[in-house]
PyMOL Python script that loads the backbone (N, CA, C, O; Angstrom):
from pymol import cmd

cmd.read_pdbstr("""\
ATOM      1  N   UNK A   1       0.846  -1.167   0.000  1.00  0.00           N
ATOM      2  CA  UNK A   1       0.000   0.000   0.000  1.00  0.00           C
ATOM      3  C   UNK A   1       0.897   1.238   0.000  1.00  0.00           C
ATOM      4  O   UNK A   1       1.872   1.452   0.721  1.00  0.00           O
ATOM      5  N   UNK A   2       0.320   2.085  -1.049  1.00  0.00           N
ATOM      6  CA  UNK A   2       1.282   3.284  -0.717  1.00  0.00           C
ATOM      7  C   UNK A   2       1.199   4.173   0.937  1.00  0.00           C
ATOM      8  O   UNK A   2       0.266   4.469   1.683  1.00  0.00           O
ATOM      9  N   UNK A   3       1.998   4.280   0.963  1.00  0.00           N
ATOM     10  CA  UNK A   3       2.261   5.997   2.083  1.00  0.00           C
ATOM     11  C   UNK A   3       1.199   7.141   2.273  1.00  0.00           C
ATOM     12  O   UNK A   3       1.744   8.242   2.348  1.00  0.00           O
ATOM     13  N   UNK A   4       0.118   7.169   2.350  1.00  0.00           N
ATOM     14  CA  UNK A   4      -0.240   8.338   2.120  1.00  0.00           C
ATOM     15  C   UNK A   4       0.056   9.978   2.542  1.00  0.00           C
ATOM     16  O   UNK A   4      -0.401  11.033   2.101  1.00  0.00           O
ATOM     17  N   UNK A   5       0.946   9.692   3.503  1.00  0.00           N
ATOM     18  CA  UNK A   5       1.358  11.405   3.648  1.00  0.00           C
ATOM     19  C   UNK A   5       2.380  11.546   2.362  1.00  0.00           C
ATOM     20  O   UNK A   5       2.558  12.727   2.064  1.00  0.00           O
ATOM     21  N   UNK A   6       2.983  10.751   1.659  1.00  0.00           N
ATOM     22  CA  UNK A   6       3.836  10.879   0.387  1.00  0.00           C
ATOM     23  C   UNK A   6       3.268  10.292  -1.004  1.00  0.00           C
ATOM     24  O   UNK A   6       3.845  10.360  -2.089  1.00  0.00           O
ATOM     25  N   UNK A   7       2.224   9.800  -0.787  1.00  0.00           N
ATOM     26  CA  UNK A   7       1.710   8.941  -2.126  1.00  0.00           C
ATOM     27  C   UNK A   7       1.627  10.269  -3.124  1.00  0.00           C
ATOM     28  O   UNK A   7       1.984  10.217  -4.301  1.00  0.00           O
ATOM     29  N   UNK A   8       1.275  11.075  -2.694  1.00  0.00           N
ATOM     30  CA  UNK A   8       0.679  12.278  -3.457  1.00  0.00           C
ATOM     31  C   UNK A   8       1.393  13.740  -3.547  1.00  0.00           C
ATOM     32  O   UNK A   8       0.788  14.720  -3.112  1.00  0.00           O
ATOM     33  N   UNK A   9       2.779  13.878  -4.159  1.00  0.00           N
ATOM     34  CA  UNK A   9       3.732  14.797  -3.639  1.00  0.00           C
ATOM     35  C   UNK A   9       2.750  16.263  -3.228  1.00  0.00           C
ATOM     36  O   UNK A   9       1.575  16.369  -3.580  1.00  0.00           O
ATOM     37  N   UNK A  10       3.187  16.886  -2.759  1.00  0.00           N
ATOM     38  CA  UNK A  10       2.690  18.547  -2.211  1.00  0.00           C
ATOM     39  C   UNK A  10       2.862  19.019  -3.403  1.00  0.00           C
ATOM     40  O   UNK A  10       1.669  19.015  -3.705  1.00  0.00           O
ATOM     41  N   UNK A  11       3.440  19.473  -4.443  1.00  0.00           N
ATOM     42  CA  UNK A  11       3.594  19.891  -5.695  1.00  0.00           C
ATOM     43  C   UNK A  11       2.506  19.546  -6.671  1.00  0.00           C
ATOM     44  O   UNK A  11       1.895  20.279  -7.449  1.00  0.00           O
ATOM     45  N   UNK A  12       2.394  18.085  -6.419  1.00  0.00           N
ATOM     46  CA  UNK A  12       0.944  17.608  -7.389  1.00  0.00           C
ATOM     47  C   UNK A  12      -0.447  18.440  -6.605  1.00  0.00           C
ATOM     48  O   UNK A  12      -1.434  18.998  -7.086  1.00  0.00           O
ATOM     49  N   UNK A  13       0.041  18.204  -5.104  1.00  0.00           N
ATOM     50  CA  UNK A  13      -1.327  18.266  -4.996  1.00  0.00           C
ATOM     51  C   UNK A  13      -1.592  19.685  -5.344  1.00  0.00           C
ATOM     52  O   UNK A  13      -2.660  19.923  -5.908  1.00  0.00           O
ATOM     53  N   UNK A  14      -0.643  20.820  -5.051  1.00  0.00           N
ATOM     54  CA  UNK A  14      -0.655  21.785  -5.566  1.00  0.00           C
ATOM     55  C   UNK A  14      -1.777  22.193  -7.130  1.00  0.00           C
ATOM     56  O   UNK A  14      -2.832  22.799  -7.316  1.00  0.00           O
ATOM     57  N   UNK A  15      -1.065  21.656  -7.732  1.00  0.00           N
ATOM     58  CA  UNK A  15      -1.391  21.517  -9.215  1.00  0.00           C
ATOM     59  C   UNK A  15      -2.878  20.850  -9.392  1.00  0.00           C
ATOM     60  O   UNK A  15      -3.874  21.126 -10.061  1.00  0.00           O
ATOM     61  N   UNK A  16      -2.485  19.735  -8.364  1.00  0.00           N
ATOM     62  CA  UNK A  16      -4.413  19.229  -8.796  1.00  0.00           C
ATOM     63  C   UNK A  16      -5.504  20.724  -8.089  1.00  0.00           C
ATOM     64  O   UNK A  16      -6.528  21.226  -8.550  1.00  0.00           O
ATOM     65  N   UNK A  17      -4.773  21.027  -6.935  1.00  0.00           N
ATOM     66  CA  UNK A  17      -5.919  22.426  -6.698  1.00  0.00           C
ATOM     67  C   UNK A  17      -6.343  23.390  -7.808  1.00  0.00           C
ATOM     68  O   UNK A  17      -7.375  23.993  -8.101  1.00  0.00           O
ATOM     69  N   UNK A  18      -5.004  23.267  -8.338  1.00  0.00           N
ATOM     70  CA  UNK A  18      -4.852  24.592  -9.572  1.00  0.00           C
ATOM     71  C   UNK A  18      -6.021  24.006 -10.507  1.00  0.00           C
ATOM     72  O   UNK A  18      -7.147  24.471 -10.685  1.00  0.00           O
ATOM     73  N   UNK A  19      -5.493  22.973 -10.994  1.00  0.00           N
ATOM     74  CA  UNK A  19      -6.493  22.208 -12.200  1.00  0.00           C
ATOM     75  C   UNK A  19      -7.644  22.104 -11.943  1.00  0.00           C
ATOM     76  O   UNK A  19      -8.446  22.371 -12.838  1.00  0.00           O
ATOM     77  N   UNK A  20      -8.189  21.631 -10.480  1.00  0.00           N
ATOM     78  CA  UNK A  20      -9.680  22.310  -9.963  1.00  0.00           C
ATOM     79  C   UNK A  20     -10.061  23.775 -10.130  1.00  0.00           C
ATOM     80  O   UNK A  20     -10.970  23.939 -10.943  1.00  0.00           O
ATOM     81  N   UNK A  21      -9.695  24.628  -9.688  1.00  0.00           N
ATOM     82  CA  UNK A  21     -10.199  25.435 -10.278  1.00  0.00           C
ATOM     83  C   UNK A  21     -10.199  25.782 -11.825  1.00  0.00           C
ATOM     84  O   UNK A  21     -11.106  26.537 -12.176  1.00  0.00           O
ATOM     85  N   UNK A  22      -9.270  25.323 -12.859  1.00  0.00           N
ATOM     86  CA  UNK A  22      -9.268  25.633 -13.369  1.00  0.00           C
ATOM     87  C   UNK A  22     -10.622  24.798 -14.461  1.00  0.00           C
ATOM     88  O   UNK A  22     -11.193  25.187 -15.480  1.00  0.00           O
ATOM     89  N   UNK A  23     -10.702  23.883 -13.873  1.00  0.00           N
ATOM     90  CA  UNK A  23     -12.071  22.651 -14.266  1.00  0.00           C
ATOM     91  C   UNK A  23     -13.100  23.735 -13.862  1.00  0.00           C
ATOM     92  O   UNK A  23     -13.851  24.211 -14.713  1.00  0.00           O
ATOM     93  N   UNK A  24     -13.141  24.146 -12.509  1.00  0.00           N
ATOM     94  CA  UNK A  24     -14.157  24.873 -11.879  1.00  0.00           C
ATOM     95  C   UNK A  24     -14.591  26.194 -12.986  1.00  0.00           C
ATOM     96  O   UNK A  24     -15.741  26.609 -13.125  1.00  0.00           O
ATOM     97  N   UNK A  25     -13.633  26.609 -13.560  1.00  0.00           N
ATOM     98  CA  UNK A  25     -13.679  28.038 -14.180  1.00  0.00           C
ATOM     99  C   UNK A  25     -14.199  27.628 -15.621  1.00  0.00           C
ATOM    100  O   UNK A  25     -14.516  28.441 -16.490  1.00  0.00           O
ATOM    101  N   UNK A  26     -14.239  26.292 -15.744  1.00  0.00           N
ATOM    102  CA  UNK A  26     -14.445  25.923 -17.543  1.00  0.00           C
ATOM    103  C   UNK A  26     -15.505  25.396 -17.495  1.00  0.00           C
ATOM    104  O   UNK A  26     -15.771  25.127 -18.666  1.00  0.00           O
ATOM    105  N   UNK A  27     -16.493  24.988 -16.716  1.00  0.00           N
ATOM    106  CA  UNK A  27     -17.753  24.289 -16.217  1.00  0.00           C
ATOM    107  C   UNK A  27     -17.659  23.372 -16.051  1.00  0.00           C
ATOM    108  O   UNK A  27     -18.757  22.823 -16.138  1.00  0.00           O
ATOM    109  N   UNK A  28     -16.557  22.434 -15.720  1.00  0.00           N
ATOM    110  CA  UNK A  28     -16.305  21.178 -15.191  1.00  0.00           C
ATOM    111  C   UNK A  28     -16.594  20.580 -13.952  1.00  0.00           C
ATOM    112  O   UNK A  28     -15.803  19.689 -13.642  1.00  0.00           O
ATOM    113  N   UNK A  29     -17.398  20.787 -13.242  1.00  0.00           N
ATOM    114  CA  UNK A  29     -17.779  20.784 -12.305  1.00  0.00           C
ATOM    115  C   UNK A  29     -17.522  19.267 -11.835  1.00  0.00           C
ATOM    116  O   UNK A  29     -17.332  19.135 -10.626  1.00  0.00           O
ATOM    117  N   UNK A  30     -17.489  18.079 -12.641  1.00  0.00           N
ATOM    118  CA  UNK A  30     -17.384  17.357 -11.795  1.00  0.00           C
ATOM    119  C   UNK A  30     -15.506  16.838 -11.462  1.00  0.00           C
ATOM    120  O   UNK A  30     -14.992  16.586 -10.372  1.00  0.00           O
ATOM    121  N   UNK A  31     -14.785  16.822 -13.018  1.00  0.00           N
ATOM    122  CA  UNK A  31     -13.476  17.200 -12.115  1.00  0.00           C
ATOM    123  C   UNK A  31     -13.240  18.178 -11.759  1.00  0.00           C
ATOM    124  O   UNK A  31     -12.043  18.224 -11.474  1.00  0.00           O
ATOM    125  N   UNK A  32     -13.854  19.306 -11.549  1.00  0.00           N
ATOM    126  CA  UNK A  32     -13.166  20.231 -10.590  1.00  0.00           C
ATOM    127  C   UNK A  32     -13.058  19.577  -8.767  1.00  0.00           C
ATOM    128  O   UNK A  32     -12.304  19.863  -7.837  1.00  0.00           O
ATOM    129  N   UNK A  33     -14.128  18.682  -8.900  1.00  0.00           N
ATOM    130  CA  UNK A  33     -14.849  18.016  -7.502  1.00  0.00           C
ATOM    131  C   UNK A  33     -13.512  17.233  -7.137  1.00  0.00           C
ATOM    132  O   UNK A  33     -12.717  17.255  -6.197  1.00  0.00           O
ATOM    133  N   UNK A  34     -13.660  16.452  -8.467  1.00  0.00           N
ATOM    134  CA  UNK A  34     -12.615  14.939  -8.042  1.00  0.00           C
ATOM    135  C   UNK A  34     -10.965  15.506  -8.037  1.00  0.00           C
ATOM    136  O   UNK A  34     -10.161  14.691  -7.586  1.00  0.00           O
ATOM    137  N   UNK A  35     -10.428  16.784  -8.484  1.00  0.00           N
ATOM    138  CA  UNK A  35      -9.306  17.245  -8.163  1.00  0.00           C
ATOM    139  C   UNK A  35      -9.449  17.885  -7.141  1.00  0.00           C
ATOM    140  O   UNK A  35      -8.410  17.738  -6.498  1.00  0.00           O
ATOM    141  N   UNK A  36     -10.196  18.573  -6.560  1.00  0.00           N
ATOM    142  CA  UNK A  36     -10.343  18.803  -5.176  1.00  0.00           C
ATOM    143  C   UNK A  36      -9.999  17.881  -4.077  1.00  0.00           C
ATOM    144  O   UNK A  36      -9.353  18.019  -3.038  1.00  0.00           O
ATOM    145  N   UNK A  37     -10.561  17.001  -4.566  1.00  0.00           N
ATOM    146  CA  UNK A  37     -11.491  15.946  -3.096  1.00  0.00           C
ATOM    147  C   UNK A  37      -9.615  14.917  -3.476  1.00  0.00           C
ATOM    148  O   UNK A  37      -9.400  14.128  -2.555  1.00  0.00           O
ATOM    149  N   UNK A  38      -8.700  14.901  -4.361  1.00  0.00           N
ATOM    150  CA  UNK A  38      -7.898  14.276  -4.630  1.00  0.00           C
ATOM    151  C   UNK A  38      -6.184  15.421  -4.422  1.00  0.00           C
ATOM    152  O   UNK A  38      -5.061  14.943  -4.264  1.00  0.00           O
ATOM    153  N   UNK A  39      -6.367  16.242  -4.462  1.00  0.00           N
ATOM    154  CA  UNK A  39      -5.827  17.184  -3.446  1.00  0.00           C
ATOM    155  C   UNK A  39      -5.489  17.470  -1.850  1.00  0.00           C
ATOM    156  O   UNK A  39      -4.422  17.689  -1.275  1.00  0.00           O
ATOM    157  N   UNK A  40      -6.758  17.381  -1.416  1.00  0.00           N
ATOM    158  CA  UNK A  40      -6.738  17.428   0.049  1.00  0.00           C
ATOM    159  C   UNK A  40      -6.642  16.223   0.495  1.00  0.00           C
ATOM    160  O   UNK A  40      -6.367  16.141   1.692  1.00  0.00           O
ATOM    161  N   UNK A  41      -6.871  14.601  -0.465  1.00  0.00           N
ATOM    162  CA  UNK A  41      -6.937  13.278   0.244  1.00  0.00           C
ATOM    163  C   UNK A  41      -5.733  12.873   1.162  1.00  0.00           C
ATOM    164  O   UNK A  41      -4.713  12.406   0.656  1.00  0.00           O
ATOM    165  N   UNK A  42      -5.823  13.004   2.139  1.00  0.00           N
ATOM    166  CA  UNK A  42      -4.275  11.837   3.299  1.00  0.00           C
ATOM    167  C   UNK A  42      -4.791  10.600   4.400  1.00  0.00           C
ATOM    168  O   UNK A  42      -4.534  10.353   5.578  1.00  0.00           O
ATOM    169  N   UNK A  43      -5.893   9.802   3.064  1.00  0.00           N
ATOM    170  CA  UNK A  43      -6.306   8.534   3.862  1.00  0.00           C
ATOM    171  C   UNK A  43      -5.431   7.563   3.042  1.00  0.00           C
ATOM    172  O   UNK A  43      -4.681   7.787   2.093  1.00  0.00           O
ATOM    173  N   UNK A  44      -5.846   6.047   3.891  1.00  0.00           N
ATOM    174  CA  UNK A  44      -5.111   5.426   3.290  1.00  0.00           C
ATOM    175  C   UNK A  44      -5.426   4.554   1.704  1.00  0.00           C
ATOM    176  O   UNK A  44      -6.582   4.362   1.329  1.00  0.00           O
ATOM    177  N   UNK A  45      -4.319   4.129   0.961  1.00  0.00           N
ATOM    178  CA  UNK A  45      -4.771   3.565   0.228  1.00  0.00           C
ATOM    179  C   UNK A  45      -5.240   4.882  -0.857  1.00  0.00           C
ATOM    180  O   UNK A  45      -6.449   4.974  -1.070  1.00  0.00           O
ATOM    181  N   UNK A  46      -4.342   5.863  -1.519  1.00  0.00           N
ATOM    182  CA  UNK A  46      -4.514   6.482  -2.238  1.00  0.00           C
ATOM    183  C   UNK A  46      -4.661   6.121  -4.142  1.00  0.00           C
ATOM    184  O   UNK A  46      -5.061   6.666  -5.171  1.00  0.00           O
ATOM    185  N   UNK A  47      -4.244   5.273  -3.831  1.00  0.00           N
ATOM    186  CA  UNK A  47      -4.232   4.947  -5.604  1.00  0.00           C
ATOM    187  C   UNK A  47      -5.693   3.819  -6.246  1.00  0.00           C
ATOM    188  O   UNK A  47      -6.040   3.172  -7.235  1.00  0.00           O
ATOM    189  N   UNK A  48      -6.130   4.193  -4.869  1.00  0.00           N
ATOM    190  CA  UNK A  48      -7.693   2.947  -5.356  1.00  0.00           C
ATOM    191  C   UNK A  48      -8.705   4.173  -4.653  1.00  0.00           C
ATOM    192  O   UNK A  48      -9.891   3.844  -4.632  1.00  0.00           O
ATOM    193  N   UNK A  49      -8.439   5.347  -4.157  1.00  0.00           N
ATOM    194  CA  UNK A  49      -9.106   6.352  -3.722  1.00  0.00           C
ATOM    195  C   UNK A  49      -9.357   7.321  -5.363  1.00  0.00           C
ATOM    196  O   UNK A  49     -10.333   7.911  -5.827  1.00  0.00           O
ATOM    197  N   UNK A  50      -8.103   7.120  -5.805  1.00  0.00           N
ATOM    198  CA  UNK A  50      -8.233   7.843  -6.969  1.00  0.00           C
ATOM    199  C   UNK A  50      -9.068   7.231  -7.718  1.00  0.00           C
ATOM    200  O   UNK A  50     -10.051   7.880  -8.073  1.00  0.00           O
ATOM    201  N   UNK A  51      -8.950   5.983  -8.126  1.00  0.00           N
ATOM    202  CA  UNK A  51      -9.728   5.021  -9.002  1.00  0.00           C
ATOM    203  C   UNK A  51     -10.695   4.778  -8.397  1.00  0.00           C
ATOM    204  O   UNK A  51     -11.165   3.736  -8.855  1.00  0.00           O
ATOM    205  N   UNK A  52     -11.332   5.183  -7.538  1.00  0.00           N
ATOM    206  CA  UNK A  52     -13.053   4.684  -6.970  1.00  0.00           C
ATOM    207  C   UNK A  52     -13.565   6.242  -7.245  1.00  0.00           C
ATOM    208  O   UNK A  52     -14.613   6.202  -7.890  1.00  0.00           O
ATOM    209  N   UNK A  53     -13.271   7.201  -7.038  1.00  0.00           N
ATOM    210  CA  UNK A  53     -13.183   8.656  -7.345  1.00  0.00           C
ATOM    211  C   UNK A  53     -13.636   8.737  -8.990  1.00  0.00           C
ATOM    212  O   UNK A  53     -14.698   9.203  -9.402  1.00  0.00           O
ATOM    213  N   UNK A  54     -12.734   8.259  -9.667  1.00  0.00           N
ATOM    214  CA  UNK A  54     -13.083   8.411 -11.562  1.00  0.00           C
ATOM    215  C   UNK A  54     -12.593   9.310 -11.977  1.00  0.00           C
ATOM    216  O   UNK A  54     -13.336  10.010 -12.665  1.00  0.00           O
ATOM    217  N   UNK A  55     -11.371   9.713 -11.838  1.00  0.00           N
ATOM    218  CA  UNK A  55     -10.270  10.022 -12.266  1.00  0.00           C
ATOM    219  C   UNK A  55     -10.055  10.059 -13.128  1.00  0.00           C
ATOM    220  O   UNK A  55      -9.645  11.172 -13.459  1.00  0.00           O
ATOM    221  N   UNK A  56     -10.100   9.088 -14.168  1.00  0.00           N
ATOM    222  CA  UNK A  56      -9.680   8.897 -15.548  1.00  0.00           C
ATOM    223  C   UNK A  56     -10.350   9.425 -16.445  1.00  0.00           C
ATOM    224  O   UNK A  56      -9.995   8.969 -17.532  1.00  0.00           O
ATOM    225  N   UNK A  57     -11.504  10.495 -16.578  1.00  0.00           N
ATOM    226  CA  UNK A  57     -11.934  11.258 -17.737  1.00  0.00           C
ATOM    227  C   UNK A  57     -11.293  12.531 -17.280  1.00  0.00           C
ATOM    228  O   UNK A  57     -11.192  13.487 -18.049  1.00  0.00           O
ATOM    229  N   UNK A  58     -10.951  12.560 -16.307  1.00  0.00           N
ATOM    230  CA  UNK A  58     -10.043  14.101 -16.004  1.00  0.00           C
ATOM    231  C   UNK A  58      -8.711  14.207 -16.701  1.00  0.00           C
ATOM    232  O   UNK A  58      -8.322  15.336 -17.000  1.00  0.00           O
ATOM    233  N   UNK A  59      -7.935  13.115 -17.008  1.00  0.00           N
ATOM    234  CA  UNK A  59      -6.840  12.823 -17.379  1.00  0.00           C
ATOM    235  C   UNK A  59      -6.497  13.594 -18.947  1.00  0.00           C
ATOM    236  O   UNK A  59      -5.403  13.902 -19.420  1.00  0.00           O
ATOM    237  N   UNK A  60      -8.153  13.794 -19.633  1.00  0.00           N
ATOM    238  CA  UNK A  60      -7.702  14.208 -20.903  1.00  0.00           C
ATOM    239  C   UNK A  60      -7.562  15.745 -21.020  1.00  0.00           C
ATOM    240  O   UNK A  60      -7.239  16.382 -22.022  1.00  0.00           O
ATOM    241  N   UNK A  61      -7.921  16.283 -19.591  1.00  0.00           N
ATOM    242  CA  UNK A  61      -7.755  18.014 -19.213  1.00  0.00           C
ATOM    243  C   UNK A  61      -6.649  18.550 -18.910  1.00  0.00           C
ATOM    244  O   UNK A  61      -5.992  19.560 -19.165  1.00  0.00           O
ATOM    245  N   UNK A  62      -6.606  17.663 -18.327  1.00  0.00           N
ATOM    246  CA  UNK A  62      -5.343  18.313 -16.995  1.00  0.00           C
ATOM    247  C   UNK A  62      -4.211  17.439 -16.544  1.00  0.00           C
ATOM    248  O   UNK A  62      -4.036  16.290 -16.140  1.00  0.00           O
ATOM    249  N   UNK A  63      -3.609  18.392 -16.771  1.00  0.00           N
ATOM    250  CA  UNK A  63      -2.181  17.468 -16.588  1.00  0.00           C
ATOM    251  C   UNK A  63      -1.685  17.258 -15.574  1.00  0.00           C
ATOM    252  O   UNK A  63      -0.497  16.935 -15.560  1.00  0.00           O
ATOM    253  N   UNK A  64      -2.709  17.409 -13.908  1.00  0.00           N
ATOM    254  CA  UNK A  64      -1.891  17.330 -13.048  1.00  0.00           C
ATOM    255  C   UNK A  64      -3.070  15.651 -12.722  1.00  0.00           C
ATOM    256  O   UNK A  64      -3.121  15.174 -11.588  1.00  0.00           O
ATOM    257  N   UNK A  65      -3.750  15.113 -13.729  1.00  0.00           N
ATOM    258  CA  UNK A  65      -4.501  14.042 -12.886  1.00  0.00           C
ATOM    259  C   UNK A  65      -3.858  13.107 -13.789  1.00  0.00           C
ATOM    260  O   UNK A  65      -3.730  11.992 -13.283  1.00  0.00           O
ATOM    261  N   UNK A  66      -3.280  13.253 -15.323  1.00  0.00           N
ATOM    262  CA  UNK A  66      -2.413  12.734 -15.766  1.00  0.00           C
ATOM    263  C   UNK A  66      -1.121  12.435 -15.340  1.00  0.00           C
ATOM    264  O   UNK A  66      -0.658  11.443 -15.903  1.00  0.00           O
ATOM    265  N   UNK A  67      -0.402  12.962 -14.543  1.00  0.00           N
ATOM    266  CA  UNK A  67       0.588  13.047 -13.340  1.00  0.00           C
ATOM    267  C   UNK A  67      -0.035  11.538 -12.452  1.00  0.00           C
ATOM    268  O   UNK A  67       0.219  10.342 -12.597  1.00  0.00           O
ATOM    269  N   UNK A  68      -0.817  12.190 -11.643  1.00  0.00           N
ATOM    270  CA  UNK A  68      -1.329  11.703 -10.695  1.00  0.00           C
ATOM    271  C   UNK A  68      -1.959  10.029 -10.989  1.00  0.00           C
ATOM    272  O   UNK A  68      -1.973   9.210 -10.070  1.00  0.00           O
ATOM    273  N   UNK A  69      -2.541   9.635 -12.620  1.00  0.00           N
ATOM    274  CA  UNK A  69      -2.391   8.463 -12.488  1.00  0.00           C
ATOM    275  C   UNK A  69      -1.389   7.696 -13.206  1.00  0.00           C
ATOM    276  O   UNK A  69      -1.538   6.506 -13.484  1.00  0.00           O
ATOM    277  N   UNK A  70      -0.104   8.566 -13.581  1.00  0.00           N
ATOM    278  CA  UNK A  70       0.845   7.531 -14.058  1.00  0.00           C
ATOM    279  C   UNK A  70       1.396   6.990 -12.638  1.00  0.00           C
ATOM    280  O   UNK A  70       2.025   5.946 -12.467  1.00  0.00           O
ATOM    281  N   UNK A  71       0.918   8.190 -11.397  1.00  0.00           N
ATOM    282  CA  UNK A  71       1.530   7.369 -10.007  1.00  0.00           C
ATOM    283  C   UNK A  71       0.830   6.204  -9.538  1.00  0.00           C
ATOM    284  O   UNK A  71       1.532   5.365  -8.974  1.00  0.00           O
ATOM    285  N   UNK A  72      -0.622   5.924  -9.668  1.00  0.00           N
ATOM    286  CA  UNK A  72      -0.908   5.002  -9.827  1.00  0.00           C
ATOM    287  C   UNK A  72      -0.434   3.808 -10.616  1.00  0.00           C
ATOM    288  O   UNK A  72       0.160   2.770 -10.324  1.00  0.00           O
ATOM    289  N   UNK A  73      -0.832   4.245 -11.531  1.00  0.00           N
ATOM    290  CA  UNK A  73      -0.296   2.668 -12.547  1.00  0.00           C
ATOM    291  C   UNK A  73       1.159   2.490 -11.716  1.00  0.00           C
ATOM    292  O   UNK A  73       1.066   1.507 -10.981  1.00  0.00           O
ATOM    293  N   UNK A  74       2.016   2.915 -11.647  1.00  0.00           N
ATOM    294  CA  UNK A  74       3.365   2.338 -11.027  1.00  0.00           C
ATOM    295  C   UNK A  74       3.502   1.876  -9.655  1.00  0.00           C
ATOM    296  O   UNK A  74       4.488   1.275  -9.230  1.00  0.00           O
ATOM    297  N   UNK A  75       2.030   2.314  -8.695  1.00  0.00           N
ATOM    298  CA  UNK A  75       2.082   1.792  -7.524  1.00  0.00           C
ATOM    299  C   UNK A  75       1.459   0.756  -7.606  1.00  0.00           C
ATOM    300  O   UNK A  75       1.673  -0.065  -6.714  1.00  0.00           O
ATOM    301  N   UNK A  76       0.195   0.303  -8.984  1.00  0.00           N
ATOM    302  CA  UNK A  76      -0.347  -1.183  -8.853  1.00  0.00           C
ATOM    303  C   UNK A  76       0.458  -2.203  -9.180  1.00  0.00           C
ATOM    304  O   UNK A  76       0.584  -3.265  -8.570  1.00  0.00           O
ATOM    305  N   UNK A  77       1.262  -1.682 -10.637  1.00  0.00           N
ATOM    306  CA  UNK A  77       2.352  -2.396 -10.991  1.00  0.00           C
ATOM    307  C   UNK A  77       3.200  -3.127  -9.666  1.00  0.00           C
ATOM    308  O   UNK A  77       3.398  -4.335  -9.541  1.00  0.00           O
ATOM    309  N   UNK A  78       3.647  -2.016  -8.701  1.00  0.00           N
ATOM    310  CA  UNK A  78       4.608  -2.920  -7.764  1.00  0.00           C
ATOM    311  C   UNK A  78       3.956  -3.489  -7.028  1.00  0.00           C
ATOM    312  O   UNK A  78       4.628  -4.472  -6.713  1.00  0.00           O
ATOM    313  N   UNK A  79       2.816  -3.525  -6.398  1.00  0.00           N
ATOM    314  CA  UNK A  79       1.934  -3.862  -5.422  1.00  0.00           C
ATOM    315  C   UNK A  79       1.272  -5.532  -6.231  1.00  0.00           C
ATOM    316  O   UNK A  79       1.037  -6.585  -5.638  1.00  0.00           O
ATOM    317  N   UNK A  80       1.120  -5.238  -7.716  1.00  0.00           N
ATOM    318  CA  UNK A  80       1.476  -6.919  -8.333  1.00  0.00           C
ATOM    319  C   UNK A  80       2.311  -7.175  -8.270  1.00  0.00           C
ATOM    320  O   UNK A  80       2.299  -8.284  -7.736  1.00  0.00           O
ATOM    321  N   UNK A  81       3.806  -6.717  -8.596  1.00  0.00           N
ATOM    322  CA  UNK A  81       4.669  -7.869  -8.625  1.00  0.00           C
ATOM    323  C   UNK A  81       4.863  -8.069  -6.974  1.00  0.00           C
ATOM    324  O   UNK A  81       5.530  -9.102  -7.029  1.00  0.00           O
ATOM    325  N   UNK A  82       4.757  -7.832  -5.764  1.00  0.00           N
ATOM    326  CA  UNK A  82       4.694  -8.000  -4.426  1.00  0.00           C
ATOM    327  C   UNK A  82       3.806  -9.287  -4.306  1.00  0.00           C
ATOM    328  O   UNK A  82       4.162 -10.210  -3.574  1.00  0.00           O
ATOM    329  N   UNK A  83       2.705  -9.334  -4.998  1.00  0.00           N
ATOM    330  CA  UNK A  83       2.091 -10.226  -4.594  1.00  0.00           C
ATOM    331  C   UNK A  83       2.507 -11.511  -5.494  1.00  0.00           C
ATOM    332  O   UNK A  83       2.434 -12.579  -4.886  1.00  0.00           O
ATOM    333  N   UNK A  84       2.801 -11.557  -6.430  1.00  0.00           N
ATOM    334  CA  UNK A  84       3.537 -12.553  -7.108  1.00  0.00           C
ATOM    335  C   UNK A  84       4.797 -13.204  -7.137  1.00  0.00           C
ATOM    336  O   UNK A  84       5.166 -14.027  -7.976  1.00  0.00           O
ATOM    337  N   UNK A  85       5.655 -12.625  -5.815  1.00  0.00           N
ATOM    338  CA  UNK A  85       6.617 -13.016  -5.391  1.00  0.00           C
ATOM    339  C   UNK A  85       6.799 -13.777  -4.784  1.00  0.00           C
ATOM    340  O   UNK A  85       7.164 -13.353  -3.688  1.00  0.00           O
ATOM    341  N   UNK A  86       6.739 -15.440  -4.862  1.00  0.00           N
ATOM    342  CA  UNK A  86       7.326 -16.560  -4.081  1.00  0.00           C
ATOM    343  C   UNK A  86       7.965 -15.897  -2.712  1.00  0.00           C
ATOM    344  O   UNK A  86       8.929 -15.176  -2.453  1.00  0.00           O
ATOM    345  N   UNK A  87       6.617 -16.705  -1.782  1.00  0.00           N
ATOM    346  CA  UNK A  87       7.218 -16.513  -0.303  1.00  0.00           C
ATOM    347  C   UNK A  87       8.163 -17.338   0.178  1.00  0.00           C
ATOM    348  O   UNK A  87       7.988 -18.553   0.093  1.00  0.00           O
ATOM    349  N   UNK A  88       9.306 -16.814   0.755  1.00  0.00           N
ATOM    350  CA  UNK A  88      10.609 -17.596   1.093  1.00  0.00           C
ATOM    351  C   UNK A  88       9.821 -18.240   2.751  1.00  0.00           C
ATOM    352  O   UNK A  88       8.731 -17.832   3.153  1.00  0.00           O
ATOM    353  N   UNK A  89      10.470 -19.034   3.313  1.00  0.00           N
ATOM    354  CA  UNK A  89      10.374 -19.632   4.488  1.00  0.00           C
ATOM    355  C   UNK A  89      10.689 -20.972   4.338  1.00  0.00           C
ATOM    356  O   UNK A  89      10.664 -21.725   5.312  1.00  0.00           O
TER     357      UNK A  89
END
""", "prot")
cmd.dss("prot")
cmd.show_as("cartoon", "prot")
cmd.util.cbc("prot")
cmd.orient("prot")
């Protein structure tokens, strides 16, 4: 599971605020919501918060949710190969 006080650098989240409003200012109302609500998130389990959220039609706006799920894909990626790793004992 990722980290969540680090899953989501301060810089992104920065940027996802920005990109909310800037959704907010274009009538996007609903990613303006989900970059909001993905901004301020520090629960756990951020990369399935994003993906239960719906994230992925924001991705073709804004480049900070495009950011935000290439960090995903690379945290499921390792979080499979973790689980596909022959337990030693």
């Amino acid at each position: 599971m990722a980290d969540p006080d680090t899953f989501i650098p301060i810089d992104l989240r920065n940027a996802l605020d920005a990109d909310a409003d800037r959704a907010a200012h274009a009538g996007d109302r609903k990613c303006a919501e989900i970059l909001r609500q993905l901004a301020a998130y520090a629960g756990p389990n951020a990369p399935q918060h994003a993906r239960d959220l719906g994230v992925e039609p924001c991705t073709r706006h804004y480049a900070s949710a495009r950011e935000l799920m290439r960090l995903v894909v690379i945290a499921e990626a390792e979080a499979e190969k973790r689980r596909q790793r022959p337990k030693r004992g």
